[in-house]
C-alpha positions as CSV (number, residue, x, y, z in Angstrom):
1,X,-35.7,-45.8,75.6
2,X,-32.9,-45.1,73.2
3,X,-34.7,-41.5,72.4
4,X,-34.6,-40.6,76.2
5,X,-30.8,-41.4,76.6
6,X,-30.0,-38.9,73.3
7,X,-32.3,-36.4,74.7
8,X,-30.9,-37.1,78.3
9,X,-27.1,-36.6,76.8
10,X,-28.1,-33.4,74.5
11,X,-29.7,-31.7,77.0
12,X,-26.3,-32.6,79.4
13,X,-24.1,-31.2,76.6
14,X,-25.9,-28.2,76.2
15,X,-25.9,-27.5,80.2
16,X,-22.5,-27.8,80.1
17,X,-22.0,-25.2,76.6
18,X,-24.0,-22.3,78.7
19,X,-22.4,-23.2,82.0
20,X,-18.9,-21.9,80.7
21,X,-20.6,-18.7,79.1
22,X,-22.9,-18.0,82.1
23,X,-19.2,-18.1,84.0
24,X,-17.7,-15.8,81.4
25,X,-20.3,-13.2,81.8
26,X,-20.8,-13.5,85.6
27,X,-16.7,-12.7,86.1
28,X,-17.1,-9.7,83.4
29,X,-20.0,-8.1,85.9
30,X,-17.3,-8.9,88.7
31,X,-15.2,-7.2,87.4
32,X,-17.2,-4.1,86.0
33,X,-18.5,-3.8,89.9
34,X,-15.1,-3.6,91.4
35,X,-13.3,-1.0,89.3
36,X,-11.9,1.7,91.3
37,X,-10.2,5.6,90.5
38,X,-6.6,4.8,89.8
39,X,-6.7,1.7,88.2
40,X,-5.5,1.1,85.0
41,X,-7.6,-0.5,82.1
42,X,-8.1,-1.5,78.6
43,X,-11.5,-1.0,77.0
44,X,-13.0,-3.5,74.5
45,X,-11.3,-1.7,71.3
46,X,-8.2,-1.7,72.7
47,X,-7.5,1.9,74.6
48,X,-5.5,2.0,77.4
49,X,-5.9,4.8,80.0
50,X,-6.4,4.9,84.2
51,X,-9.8,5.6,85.7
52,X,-9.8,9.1,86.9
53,X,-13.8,9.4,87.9
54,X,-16.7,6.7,87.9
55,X,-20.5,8.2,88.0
56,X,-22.9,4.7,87.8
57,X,-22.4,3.6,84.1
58,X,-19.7,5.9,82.7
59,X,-16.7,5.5,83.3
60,X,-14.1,8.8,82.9
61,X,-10.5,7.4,81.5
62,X,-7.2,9.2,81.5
63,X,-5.0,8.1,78.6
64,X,-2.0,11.0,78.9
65,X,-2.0,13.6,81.1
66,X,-4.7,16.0,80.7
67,X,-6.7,14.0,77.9
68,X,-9.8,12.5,79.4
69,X,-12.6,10.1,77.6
70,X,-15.8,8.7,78.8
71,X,-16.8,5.3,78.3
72,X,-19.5,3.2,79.4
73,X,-19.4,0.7,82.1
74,X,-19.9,-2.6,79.7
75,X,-16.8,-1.1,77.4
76,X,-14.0,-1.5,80.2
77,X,-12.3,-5.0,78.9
78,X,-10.1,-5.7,81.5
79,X,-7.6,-4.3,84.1
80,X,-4.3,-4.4,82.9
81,X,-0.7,-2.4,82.7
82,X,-0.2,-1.0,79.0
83,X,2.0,-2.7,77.2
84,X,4.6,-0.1,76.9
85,X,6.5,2.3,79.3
86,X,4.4,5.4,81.1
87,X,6.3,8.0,82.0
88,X,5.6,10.0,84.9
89,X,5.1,13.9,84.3
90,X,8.3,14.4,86.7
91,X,10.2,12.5,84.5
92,X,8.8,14.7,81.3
93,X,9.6,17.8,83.1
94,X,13.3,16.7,83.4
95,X,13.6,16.0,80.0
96,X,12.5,19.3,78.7
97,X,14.7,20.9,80.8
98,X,17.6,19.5,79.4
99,X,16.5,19.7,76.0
100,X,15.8,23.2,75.3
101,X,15.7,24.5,72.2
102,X,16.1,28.4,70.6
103,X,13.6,28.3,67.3
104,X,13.3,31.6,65.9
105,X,10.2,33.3,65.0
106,X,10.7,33.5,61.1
107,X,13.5,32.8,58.6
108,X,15.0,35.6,57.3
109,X,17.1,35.2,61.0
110,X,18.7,32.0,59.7
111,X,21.8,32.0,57.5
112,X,23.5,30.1,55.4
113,X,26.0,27.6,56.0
114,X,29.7,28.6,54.2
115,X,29.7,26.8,51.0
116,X,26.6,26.4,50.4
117,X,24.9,28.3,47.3
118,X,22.0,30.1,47.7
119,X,19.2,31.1,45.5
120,X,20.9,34.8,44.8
121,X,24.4,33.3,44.2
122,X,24.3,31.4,41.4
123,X,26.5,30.9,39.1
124,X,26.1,32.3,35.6
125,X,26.0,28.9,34.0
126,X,23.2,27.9,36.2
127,X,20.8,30.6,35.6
128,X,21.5,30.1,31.9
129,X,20.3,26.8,31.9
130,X,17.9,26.9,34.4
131,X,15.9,29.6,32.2
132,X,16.7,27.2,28.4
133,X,13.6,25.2,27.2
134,X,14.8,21.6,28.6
135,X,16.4,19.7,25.4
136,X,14.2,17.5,23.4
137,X,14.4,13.9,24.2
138,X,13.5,10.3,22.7
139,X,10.2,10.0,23.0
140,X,9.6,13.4,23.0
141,X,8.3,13.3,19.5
142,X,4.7,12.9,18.9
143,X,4.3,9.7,17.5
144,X,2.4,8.4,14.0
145,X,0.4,6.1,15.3
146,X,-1.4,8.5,17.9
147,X,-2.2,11.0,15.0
């Protein structure tokens, strides 16, 4: 009699062990089922994007504007905000504007600032040194015990 109650109580605890999981699992399928174009998800590994296409399994994500990857369906995590701010491609557009930039196309356009040396106005105690063997230092001799 005492066997049948431990049986009877193992087989209750292991019941209740799947029951949780078999709930886990059935409210991932839930949720893999109701994704929709325009949402905004997280995959399993962590990437962030918004659904821009779903064709049965895979799943085609948008993470910045003009950068799309395909997943599977299993890989989509959860449905969630990114943790940091999106800007909207107005907003990107504005910001350029006002930031604009003149780079030119090599170097030899750039000049120097006043004051500061360049490589063709040295001074002749520069170039002097600069073309001396450097001086010999401690340390520099070979040592005894190495020979």
């Amino acid at each position: 009699m005492e066997f049948l109650i431990l049986i009877a109580v193992f087989g209750l605890m292991m019941w209740m062990m799947s029951r949780g999981a078999k709930k886990q699992r059935q409210a991932a399928i839930d949720l893999r089922n109701s994704l929709e174009v325009g949402q905004q998800v997280m995959t399993a590994s962590g990437f962030y994007g918004t659904i821009v296409d779903i064709d049965g399994d895979v799943i085609t994500i948008e993470s910045t504007p003009g950068v799309e990857t395909m997943w599977k369906r299993e890989a989509i995590a959860s449905v969630t905000e990114p943790p940091f701010a999106v800007e909207d491609e107005e907003e990107l557009v504005e910001e350029d504007e006002v930031a604009t930039v003149s780079v030119p196309d090599d170097a030899s356009s750039l000049t120097s600032a006043p004051g500061v040396v360049g490589e063709t106005e040295r001074p002749a105690a520069e170039t002097d040194l600069a073309t001396d063997e450097p001086a010999d230092r401690t340390g520099d001799e070979p040592d005894e015990r190495r020979a």
